[in-house]
N, C-alpha and C positions, 0 to 999 in steps of 0.2 A: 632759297635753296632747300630741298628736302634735306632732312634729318637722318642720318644714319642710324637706324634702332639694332643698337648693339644689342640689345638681352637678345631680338631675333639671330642675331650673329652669332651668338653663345650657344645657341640651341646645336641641342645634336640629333642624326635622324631617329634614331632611338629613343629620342627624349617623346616622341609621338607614339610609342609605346607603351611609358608607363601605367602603371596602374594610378588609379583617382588618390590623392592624399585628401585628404579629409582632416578638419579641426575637430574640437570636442564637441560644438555646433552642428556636425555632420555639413558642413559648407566645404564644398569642392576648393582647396585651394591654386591661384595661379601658381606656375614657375615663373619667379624672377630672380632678375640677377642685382647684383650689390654691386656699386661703383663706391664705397666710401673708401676711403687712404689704407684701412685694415683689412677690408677684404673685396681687391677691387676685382671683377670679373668671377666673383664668386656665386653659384645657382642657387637660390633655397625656395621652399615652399612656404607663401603667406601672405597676407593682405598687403595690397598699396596702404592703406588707411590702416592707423591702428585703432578700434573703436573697443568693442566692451571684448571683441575677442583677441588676445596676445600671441596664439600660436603662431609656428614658425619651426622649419625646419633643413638643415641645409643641405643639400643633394651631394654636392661638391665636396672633397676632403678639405683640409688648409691649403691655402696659397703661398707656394713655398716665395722664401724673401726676395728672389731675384725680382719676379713677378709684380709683387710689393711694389718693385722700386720702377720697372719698366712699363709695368698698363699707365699707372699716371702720367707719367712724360708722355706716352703715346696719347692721352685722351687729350693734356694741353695740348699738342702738337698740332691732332684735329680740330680744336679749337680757335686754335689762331690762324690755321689754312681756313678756313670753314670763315674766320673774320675779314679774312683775306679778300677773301671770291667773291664777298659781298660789297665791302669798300670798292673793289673795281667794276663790279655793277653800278655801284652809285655814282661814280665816277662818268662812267660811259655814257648813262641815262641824262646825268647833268650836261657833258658832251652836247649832245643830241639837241639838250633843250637848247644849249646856247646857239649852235650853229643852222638849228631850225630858224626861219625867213618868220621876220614880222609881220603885220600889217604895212608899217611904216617901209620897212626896206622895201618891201612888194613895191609900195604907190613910190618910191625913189627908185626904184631901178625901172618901171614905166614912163618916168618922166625925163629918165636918162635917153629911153628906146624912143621918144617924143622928139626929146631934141637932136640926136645922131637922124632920126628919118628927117626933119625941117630944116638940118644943115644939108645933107642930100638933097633933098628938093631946090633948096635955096642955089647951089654947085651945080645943078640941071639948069637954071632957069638963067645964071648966070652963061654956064655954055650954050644955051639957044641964042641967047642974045647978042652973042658975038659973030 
């Protein structure tokens, strides 16, 4: 299943307007967003990695409490629908394997079609004979 890339969802059309944020590095930084428990859906500017440079900045004001308490429920929620759709894929696909024909059942259901045509023949040859 693809991935739902929420920080793209968090983007606003505006947000393609900004001017460049820059570290003290003069490195362009990305915009991302924060999913931690304190500031979940929160935008700032700064590295995936944090390496020799630590800036960072947040775009976004604070995330008032309500917010706090409803993005997390909502990202489990996608998570467990998201586990969901996958178990019944797997599910379906095992299906399939099971109710897919053997080799075996092939050569048993031709030896079935063998004997129903040899008892037919045999019920012909007995009605000519009469």
């Amino acid at each position: 299943m693809a991935q739902i890339s929420l920080t793209r969802l968090c983007l606003q059309e505006e947000d393609h307007e900004l001017e460049e944020v820059r570290c003290k590095h003069e490195f362009v930084l990305p915009l991302l967003t924060s999913w931690t428990p304190r500031n979940p859906g929160r935008r700032y500017w700064g590295f995936l990695t944090m390496g020799s440079c630590d800036f960072w900045l947040w775009k976004d004001d604070c995330i008032d409490p309500r917010s706090k308490f409803v993005i997390p429920k909502l990202l489990g929620r996608i998570a467990e629908l998201e586990h969901s759709v996958e178990s019944s894929r797997k599910v379906e696909t095992s299906d399939k394997e099971i109710n897919k024909p053997t080799k075996s059942t092939k050569s048993m259901a031709s030896k079935i079609d063998m004997n129903k045509k040899e008892s037919k023949m045999d019920n012909l040859k007995a009605i000519e004979k009469k």
